[in-house]
BADREN-646652 format. One record per residue: residue in three letters; x, y, z of N, C-alpha, C in turn. Coordinates in steps of 0.05 Angstrom, whole numbers, padded with zeros to 5 digits, always signed. Example, Ala and Ser with C-alpha at 12.3 -4.5 7.8 and 13.67 -1.06 7.14 Angstrom:
% residues 2
ala+00264-00114+00156+00246-00090+00156+00264-00066+00156/ser+00257-00045+00142+00273-00021+00143+00258+00001+00157/
***
This chain:
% residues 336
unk-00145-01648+01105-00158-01622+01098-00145-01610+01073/unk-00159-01595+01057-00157-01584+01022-00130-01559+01039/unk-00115-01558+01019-00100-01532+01021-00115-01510+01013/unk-00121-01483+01010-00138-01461+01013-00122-01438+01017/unk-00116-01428+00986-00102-01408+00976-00118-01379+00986/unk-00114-01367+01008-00128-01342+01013-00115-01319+01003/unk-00144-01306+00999-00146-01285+00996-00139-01258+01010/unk-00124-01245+00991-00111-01217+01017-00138-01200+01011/unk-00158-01189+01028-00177-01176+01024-00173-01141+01039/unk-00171-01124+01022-00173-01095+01025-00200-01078+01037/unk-00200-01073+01047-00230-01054+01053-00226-01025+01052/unk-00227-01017+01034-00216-00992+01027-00235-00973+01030/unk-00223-00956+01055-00248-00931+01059-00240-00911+01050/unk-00220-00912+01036-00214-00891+01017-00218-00865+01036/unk-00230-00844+01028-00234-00811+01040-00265-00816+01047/unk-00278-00841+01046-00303-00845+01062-00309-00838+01094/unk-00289-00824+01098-00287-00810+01134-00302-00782+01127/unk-00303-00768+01103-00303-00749+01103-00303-00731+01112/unk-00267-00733+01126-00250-00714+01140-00253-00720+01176/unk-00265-00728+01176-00271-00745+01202-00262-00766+01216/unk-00256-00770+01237-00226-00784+01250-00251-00808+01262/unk-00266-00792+01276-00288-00814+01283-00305-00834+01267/unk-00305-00812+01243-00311-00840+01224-00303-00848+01211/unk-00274-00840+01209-00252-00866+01197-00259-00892+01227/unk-00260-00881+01252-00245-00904+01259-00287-00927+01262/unk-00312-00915+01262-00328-00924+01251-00330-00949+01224/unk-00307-00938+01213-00297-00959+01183-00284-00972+01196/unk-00265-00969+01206-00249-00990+01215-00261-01011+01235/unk-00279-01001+01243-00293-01021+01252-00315-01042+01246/unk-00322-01026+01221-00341-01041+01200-00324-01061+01191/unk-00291-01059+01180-00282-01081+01163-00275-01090+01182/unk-00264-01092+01201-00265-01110+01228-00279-01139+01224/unk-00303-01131+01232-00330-01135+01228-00337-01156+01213/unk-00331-01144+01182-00335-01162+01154-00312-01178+01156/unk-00290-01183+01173-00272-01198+01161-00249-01200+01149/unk-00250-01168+01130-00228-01165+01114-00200-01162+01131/unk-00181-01167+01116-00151-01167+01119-00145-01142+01141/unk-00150-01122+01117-00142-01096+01123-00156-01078+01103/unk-00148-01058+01123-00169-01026+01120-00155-01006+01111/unk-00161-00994+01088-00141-00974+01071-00150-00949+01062/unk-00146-00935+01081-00149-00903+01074-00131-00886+01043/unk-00138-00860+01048-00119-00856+01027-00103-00825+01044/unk-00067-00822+01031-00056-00802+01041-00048-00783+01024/unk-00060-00755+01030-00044-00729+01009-00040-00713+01028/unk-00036-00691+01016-00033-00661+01018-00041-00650+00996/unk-00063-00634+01006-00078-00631+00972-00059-00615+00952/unk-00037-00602+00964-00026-00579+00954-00012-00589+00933/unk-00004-00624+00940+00014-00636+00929+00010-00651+00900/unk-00020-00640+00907-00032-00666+00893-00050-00659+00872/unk-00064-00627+00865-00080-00628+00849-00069-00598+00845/unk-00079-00588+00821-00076-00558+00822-00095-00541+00833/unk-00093-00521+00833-00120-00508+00849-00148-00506+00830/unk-00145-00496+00805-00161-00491+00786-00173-00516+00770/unk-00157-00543+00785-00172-00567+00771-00197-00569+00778/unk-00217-00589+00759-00240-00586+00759-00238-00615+00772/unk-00273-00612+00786-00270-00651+00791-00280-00666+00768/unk-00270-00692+00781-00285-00712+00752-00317-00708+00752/unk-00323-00728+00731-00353-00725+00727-00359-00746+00753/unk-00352-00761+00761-00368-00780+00785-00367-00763+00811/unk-00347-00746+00807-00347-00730+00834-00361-00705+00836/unk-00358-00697+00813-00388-00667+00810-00420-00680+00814/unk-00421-00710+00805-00448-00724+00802-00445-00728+00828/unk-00436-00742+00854-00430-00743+00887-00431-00719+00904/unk-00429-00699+00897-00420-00673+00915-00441-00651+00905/unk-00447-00642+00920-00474-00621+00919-00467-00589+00905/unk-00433-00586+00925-00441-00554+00923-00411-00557+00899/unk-00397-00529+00891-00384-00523+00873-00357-00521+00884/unk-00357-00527+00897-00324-00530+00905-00311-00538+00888/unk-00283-00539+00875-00266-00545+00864-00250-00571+00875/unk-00234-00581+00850-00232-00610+00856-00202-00607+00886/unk-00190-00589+00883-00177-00584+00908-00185-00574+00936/unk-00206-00559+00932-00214-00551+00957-00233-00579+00975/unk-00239-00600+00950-00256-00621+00955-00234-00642+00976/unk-00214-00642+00949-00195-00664+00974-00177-00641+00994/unk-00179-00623+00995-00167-00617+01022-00183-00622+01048/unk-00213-00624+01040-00223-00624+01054-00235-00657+01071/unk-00218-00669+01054-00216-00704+01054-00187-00709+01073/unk-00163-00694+01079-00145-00697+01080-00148-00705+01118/unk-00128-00734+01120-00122-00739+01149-00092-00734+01152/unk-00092-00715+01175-00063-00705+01185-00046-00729+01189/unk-00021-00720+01205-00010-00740+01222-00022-00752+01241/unk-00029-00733+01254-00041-00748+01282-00064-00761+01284/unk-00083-00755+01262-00101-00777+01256-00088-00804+01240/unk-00068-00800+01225-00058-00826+01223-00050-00841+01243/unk-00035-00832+01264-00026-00844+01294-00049-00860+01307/unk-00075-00842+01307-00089-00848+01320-00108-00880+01311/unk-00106-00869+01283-00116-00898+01272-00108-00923+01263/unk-00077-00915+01268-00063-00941+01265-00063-00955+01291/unk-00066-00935+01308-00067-00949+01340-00092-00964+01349/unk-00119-00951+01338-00148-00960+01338-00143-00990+01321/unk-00124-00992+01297-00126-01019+01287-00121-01038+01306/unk-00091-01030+01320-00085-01043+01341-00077-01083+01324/unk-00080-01100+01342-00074-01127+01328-00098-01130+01320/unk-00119-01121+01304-00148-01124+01301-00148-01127+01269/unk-00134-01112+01255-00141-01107+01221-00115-01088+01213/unk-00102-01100+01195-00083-01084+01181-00080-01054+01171/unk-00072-01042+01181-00082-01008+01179-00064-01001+01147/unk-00071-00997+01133-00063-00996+01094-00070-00960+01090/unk-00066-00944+01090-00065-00926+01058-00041-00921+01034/unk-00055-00912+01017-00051-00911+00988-00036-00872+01000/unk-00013-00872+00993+00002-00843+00990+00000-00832+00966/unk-00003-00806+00967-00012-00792+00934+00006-00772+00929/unk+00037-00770+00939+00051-00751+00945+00077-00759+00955/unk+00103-00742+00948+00121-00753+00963+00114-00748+00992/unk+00115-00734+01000+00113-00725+01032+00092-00737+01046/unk+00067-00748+01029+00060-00781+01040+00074-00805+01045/unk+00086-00811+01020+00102-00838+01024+00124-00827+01048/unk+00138-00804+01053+00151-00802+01076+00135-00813+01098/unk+00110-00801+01105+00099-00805+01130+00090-00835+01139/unk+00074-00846+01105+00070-00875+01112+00095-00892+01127/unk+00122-00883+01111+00139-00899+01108+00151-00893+01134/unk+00148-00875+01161+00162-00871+01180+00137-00880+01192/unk+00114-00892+01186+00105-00902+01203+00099-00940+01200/unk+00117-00944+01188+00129-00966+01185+00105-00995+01171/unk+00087-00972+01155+00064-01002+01137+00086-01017+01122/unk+00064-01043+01125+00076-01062+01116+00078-01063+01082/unk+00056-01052+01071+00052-01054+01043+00054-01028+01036/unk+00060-01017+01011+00051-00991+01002+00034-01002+00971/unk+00004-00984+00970-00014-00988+00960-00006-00965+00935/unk+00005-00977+00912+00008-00957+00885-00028-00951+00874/unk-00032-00929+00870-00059-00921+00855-00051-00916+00826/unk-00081-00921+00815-00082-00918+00773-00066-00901+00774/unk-00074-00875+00792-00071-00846+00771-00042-00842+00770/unk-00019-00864+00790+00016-00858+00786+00025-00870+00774/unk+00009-00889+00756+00031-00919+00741+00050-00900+00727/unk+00044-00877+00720+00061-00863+00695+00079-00841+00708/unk+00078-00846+00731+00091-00819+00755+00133-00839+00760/unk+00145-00829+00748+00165-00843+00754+00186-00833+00776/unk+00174-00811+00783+00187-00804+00806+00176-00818+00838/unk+00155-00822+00831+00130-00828+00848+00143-00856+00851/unk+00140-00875+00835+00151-00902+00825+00179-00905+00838/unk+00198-00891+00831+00227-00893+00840+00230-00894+00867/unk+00211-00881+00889+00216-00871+00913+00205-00897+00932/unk+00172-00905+00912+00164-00926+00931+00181-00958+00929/unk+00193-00959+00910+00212-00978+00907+00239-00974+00918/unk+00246-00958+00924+00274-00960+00939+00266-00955+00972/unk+00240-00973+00982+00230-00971+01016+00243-00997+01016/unk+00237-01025+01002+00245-01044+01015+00223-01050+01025/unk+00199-01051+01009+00172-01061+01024+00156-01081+01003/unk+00129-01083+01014+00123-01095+00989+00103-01075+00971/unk+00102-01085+00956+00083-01066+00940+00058-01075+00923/unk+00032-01066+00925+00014-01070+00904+00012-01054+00882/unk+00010-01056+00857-00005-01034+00836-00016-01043+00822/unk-00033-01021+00832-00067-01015+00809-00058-01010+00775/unk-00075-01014+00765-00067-01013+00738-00093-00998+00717/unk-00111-00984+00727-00127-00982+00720-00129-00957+00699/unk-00144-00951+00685-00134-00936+00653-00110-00937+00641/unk-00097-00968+00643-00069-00963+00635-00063-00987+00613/unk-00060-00986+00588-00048-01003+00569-00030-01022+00583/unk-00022-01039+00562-00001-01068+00572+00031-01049+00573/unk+00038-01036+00554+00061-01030+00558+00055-01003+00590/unk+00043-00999+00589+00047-00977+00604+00047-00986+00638/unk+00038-01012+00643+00036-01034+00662+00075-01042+00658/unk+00083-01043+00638+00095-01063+00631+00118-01046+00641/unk+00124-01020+00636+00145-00993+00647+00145-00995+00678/unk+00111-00986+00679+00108-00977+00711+00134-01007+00724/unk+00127-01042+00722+00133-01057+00733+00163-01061+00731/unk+00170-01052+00706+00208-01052+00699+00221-01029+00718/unk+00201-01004+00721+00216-00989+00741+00219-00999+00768/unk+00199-01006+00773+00192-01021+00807+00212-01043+00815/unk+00219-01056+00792+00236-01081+00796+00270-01073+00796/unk+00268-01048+00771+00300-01042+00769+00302-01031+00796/unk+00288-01013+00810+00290-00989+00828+00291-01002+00853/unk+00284-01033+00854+00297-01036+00888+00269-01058+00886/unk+00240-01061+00882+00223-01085+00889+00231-01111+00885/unk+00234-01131+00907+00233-01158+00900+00212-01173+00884/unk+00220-01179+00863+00196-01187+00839+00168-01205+00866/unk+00176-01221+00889+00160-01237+00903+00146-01216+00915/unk+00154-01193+00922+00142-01176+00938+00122-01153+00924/unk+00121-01164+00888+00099-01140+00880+00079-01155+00864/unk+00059-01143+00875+00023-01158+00871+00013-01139+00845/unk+00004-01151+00826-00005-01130+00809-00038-01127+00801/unk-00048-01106+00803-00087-01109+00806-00095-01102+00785/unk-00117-01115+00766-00129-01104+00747-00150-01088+00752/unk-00154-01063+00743-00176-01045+00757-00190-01033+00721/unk-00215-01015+00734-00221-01006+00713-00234-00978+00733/unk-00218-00960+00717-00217-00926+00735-00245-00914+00727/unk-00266-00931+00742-00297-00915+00724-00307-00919+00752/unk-00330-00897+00764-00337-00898+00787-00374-00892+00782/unk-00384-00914+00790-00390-00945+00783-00374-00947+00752/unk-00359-00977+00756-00347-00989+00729-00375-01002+00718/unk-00376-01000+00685-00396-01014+00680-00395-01038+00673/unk-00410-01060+00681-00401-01088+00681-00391-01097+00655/unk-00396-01087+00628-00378-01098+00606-00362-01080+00602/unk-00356-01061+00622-00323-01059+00615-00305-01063+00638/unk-00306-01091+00646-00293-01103+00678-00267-01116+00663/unk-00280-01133+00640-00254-01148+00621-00233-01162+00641/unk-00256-01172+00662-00239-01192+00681-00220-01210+00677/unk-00216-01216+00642-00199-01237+00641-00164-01226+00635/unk-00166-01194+00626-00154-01176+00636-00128-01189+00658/unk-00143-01187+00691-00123-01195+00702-00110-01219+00699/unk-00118-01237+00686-00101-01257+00683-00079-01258+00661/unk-00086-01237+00645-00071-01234+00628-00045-01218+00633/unk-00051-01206+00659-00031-01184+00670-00006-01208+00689/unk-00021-01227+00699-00021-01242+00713+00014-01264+00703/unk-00003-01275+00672+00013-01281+00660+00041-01271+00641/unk+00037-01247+00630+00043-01224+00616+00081-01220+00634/unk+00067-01208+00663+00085-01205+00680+00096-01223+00695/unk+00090-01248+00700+00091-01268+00718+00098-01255+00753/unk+00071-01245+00753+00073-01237+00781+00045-01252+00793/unk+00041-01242+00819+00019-01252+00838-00002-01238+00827/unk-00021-01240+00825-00044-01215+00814-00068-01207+00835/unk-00088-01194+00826-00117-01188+00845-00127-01174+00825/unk-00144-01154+00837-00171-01140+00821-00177-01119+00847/unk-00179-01103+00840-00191-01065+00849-00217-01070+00836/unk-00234-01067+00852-00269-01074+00842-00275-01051+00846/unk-00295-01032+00820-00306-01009+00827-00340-01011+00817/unk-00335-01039+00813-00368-01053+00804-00388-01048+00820/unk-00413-01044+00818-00434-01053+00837-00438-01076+00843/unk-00441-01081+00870-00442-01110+00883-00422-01122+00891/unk-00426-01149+00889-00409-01168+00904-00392-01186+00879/unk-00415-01190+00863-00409-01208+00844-00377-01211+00825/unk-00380-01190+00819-00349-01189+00801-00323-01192+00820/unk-00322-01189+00846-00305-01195+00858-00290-01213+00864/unk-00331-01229+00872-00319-01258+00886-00314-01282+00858/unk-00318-01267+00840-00306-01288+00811-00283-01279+00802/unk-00269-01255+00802-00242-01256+00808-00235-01272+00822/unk-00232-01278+00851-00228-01301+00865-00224-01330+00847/unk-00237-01335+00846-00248-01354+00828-00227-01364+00810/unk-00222-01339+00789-00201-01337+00773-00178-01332+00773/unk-00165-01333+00810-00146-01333+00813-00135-01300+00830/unk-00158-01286+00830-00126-01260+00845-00132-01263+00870/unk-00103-01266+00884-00089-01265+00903-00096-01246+00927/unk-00099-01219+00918-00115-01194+00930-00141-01189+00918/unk-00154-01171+00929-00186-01164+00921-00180-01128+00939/unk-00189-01108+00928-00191-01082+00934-00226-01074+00935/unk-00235-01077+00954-00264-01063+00955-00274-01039+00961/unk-00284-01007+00953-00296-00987+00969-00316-00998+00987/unk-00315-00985+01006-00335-00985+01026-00346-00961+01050/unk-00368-00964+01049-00385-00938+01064-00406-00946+01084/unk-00406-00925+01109-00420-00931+01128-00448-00920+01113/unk-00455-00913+01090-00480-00900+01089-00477-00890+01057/unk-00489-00904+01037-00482-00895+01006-00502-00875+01003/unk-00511-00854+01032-00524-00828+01017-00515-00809+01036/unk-00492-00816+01050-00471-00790+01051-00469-00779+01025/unk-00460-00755+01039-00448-00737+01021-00416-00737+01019/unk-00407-00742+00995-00378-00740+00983-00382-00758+00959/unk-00349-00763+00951-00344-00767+00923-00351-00798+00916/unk-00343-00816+00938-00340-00846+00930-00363-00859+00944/unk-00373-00845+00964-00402-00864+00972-00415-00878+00960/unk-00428-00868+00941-00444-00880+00917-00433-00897+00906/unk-00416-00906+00907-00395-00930+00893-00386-00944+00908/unk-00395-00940+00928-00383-00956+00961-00410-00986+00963/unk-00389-01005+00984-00414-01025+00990-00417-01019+01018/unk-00432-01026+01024-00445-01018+01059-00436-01034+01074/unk-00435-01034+01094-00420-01058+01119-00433-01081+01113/unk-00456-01091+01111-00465-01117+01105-00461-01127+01076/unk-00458-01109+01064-00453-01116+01037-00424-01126+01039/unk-00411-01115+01051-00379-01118+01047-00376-01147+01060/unk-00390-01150+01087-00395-01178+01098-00404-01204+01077/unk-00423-01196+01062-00430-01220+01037-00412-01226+01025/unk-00390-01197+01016-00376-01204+01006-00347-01218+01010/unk-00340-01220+01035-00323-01238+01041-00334-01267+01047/unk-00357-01259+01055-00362-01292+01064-00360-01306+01034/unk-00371-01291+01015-00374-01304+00988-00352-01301+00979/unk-00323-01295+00983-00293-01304+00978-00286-01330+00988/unk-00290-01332+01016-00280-01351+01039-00297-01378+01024/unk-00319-01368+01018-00329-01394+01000-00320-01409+00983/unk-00313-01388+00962-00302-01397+00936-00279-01408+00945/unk-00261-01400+00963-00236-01408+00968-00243-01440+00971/unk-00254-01443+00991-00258-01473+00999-00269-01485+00979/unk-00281-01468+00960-00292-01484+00927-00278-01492+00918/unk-00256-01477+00916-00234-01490+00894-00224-01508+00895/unk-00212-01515+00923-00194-01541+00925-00180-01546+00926/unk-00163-01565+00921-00132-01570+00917-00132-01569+00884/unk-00144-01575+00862-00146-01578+00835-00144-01607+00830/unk-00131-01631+00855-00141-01659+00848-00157-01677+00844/unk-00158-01684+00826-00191-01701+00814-00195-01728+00823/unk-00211-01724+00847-00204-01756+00861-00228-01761+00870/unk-00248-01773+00884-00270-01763+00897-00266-01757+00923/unk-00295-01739+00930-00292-01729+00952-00303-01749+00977/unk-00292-01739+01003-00294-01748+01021-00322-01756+01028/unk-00343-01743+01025-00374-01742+01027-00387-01768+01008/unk-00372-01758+00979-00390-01772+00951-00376-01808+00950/unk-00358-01810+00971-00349-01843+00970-00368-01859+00974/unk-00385-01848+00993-00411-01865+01002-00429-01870+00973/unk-00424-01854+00963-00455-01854+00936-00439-01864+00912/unk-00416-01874+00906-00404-01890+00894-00421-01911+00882/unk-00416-01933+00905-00431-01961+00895-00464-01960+00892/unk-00477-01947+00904-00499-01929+00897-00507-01927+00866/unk-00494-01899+00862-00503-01886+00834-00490-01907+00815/unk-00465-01916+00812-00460-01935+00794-00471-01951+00787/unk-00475-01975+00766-00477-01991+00759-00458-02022+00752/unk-00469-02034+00758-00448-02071+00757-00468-02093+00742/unk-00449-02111+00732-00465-02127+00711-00476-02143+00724/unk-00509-02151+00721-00521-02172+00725-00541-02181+00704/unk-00558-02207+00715-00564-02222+00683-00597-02196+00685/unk-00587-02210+00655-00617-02202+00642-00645-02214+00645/unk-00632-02239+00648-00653-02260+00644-00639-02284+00666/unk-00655-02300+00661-00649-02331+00678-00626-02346+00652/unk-00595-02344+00668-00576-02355+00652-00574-02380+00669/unk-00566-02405+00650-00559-02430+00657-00531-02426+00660/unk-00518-02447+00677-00496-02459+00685-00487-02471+00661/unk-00460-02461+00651-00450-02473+00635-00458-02451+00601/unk-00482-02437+00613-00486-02409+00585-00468-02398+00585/unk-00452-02381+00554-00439-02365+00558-00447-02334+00563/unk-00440-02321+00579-00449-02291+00576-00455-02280+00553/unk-00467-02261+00542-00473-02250+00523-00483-02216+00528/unk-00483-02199+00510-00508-02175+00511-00529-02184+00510/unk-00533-02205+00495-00568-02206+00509-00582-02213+00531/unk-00558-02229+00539-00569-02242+00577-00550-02231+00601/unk-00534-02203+00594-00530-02187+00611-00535-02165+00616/unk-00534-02151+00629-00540-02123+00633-00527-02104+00650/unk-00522-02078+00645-00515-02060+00674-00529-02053+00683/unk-00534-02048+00712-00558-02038+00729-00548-02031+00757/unk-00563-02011+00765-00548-02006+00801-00560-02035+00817/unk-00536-02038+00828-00543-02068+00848-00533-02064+00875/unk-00512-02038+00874-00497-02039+00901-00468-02052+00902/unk-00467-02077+00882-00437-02089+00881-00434-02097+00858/unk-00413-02113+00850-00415-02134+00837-00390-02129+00813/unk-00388-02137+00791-00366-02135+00774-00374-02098+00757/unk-00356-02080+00759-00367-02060+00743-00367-02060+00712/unk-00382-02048+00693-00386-02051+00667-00367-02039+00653/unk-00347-02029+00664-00311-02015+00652-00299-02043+00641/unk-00307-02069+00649-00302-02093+00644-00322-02113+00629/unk-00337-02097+00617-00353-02108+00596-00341-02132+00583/unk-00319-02125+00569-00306-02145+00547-00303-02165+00557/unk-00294-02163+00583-00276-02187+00595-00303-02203+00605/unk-00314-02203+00609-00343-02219+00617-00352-02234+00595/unk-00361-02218+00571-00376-02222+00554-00356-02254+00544/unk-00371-02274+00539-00364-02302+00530-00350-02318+00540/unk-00348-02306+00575-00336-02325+00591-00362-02348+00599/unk-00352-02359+00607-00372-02392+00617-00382-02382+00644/unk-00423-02387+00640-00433-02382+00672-00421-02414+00697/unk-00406-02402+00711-00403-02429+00732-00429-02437+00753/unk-00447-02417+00745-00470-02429+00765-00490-02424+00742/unk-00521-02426+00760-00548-02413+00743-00549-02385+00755/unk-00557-02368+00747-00563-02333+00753-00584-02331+00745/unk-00603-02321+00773-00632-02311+00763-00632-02276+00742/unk-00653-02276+00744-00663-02249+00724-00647-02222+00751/unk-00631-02203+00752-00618-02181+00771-00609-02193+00791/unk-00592-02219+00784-00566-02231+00800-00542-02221+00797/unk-00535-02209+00802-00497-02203+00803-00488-02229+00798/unk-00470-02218+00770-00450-02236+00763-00432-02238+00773/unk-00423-02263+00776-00395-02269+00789-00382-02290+00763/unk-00353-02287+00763-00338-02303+00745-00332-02323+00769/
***
C-alpha cells in the first residue's frame, strides 16, 4: 500500500454560531459529518479587541443589515467560558475542538483549557506581545500569514522560534485577507514559497469560493487546509457569505482524501492495475514479410507491432543483421 501524506483539515466556524451555543454545536456537527480534522471557532472579548468607534470592514458592512459598529458586532459574536466548556465537551473523541484567541485573556482561557494547537490569525503577525505569549505555552502553533510581506512573515516566525516554538511544532499558512478572495489574487504558489523561504511545514487559509483552490493546494503540498463554513450562506452575519455549506465542505474533503491517494509515493514504477496492459499496449519485433532461414534481419523485413510477446524494439540494434535460424511468416515473433 502507497504511503499517504494527510492532510490536517480545519473547519472553521469561525463566529458562524452567531452567538449561539446551539449552533455552534449544529457546526460541530456538520464538520463531524464532512470529515474534517477539527472544528475552529474563534475567542475574544470584544473590549480587548477592537475600539469602540471602529468601523467594520467593507465585507462586513456588505454581510450585516443594520448599523452597528464593528464592536458592538463582535461582542455580539462572543462565546463565554462556559460555552467553551460546553463545546469542547460536545466534541468529545468525535473532532478536535480548535479556536483562534484574539486577546491575551483568550490565550489564558484557551490555554487552561488545555488545546492542543493554538491557531495564530493575519491580523497578529505584527502583534509581538500577542506572539511572545503564544510561544512561551509549549504548544504547537499554526500562522496565518495573510496581508503580510515576506519579511514581515519572516519577524512574526524569528519571534515564535526565539520565544519558546519548536521549529517542528510551527505550521505556516498562506492566506489572502479578502472576504470572498478573488481567484487571481490566491498566488497559490505563494505558499510554497513560504514553505521553502522558512523551511517549515506549510498549508493554505482558503477564503476562495468553492472547493477548487483548496483541494490544489493539497496537491501542491500544504500539510494543513483552513476552510469557513456555514449552516446556511443567507444567515445573517459577517462571514456567511464566504462560508461553504455542509455539503460543500463534504466535496471538499472528499476531494482532498482524493488527491492524497493521487499523489503517491512520487516512485515511477508501474502501477499495480496497468501491469496487465503492459504486454498489451506495447509493441515486439516481428517479420514484415515471409523471412527465409538463414536471411539476415533487416528494417525492411522487420517490424514493431503489438503481438502480446516476443523480443521488445528497445533492442532494435541487436536484432537487426543477426542470422534468421528458422523461416518466419508475415506477424511471426522473432526469436534469435
Amino acid at each position: 500500500m502507497k504511503h499517504i501524506n494527510k492532510t490536517f483539515i480545519i473547519a472553521e466556524a469561525g463566529v458562524n454560531h452567531n452567538g449561539s451555543v446551539e449552533i455552534a454545536k449544529k457546526l460541530v456537527d456538520a464538520a463531524v459529518s464532512s470529515g474534517a480534522d477539527a472544528v475552529k471557532f474563534q475567542t475574544f472579548k470584544a473590549e480587548n479587541l477592537v475600539c469602540k468607534g471602529m468601523e467594520k470592514a467593507d465585507y462586513q458592512k456588505k454581510n450585516t443589515t443594520n448599523d452597528e459598529s464593528q464592536f458592538e458586532m463582535i461582542k455580539s459574536l462572543e462565546l463565554d467560558k462556559n460555552a467553551h466548556y460546553e463545546l469542547i465537551k460536545y466534541c468529545d473523541n468525535n473532532i478536535i475542538f480548535l479556536s483562534t484567541p484574539f486577546d491575551h485573556e483568550s490565550i489564558d482561557l484557551l490555554n487552561s483549557l488545555k488545546l492542543p494547537i493554538f491557531k495564530i490569525p493575519s491580523g497578529e503577525i505584527t502583534n509581538y506581545p500577542y506572539l511572545k505569549k503564544i510561544a512561551g505555552l509549549n504548544k504547537k502553533v499554526i500562522l496565518s500569514t495573510g496581508m503580510s510581506t515576506l519579511e514581515e512573515v519572516r519577524s512574526a516566525v524569528k519571534i515564535l522560534l526565539n520565544e519558546g516554538v519548536d521549529k517542528t511544532d510551527l505550521t505556516i499558512l498562506h492566506a489572502t485577507s479578502e472576504y470572498p478572495c478573488p481567484i487571481d489574487e490566491v498566488n497559490l504558489l505563494a505558499m510554497k514559497t513560504l514553505g521553502r523561504e522558512f523551511n517549515l511545514k506549510f498549508g493554505y487559509s482558503d477564503h476562495t469560493e468553492g472547493i477548487v483552490v483548496p483541494i490544489s493546494a493539497v496537491a501542491l503540498g500544504a500539510s494543513v487546509i483552513e476552510k469557513h463554513f456555514t449552516l446556511d450562506r443567507n444567515m445573517e452575519g459577517p462571514d456567511h457569505k464566504s462560508s461553504l455549506e455542509p455539503n460543500e465542505l463534504t466535496m471538499m474533503i472528499d476531494g482532498i482524501r482524493r488527491i492524497e491517494k493521487a499523489l503517491g509515493d512520487g516512485k515511477k514504477n508501474p502501477s499495480t492495475s496497468e501491469i496487465k496492459n503492459i504486454n498489451i499496449a506495447r509493441k515486439f519485433i516481428v517479420a514484415s514479410k515471409f523471412i527465409k532461414s538463414g536471411e539476415l534481419f533487416t528494417s525492411s523485413n522487420i517490424i514493431a507491432k503489438r503481438s502480446g510477446k516476443g523480443i521488445s524494439p528497445i533492442n532494435w540494434n541487436k536484432v537487426i543483421g543477426q542470422k534468421a535460424k528458422k523461416d518466419f511468416n508475415e506477424d511471426q515473433i522473432i526469436e534469435l
